[in-house]
C-alpha positions in Angstrom: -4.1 -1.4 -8.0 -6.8 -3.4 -6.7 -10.6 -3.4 -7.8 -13.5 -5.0 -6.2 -14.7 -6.4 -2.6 -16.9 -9.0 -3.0 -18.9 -10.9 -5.9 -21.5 -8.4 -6.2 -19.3 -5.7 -7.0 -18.6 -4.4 -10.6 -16.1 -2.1 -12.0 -15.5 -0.2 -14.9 -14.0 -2.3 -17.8 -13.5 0.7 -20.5 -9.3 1.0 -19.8 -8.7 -3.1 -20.4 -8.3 -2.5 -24.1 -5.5 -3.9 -26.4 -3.2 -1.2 -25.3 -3.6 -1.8 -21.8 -2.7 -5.7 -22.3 0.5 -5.1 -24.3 2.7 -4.4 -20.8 0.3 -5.7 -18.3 -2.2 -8.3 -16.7 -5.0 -9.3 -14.4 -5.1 -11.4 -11.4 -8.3 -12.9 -10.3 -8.5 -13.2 -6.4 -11.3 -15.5 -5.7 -12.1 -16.7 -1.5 -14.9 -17.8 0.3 -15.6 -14.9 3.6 -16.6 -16.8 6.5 -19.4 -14.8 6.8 -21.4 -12.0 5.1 -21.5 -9.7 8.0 -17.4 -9.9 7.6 -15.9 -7.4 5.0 -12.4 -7.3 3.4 -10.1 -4.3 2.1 -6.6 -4.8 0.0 -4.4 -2.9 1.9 -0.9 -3.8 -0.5 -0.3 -6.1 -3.1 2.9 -6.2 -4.4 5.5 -8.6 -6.8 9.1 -9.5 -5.9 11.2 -12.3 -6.4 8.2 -14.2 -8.1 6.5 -13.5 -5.2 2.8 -11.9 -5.4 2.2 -11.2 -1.8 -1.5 -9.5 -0.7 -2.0 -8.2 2.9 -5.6 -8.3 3.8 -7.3 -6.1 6.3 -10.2 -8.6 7.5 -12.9 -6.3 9.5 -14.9 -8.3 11.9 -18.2 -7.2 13.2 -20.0 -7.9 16.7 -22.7 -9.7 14.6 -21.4 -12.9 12.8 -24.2 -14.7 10.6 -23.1 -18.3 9.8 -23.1 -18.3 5.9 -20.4 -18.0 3.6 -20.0 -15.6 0.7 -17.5 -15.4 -2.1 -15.5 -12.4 -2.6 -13.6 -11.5 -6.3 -11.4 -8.9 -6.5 -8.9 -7.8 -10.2 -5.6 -7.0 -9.4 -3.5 -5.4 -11.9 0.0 -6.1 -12.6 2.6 -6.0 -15.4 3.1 -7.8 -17.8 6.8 -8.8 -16.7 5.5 -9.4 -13.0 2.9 -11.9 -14.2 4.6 -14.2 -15.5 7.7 -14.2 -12.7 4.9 -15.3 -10.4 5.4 -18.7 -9.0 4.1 -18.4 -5.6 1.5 -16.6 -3.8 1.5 -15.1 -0.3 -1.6 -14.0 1.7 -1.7 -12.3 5.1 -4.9 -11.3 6.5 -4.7 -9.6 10.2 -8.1 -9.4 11.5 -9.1 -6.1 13.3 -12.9 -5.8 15.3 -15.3 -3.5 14.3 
């Protein structure tokens, strides 16, 4: 499950309790977009073999402004999968808007 697009975005908190960190964590993504007119969307995220591999859809628009803006995103994982991760992964494919 992932939550968030880009800094501005907020999310509700309320189910990140003790009971939800006994069998599970967070994953901070945190990347500069090359532009603002540019917008991003999770489309898997998954563990295996210590492995956290995301694939990125990265929309691109005919209008490209030349500044850069951060994007953070949670992703939630277990518990066990967090701390089997020892490399990450990240495939964005590009598709025009």
């Amino acid at each position: 499950i992932v939550h968030g697009n880009n800094f501005y975005y907020s999310f509700n908190t309320d189910k990140y309790d003790e009971i939800f960190f006994e069998n599970n964590s967070l994953v901070l993504v945190l990347f500069d977009g090359d532009s603002s007119s540019t917008r991003y969307k999770f489309k898997s995220v998954k563990v295996k073999d210590g492995i956290l591999e995301m694939k990125i859809i990265k929309y691109m628009y005919s209008t490209i402004l030349c500044d850069v803006e951060p994007w953070t995103s949670v992703v939630e994982v277990t518990k066990e999968e967090a701390n089997n991760i020892n490399d990450v992964n990240v495939i964005i494919k590009e598709v025009d808007r």
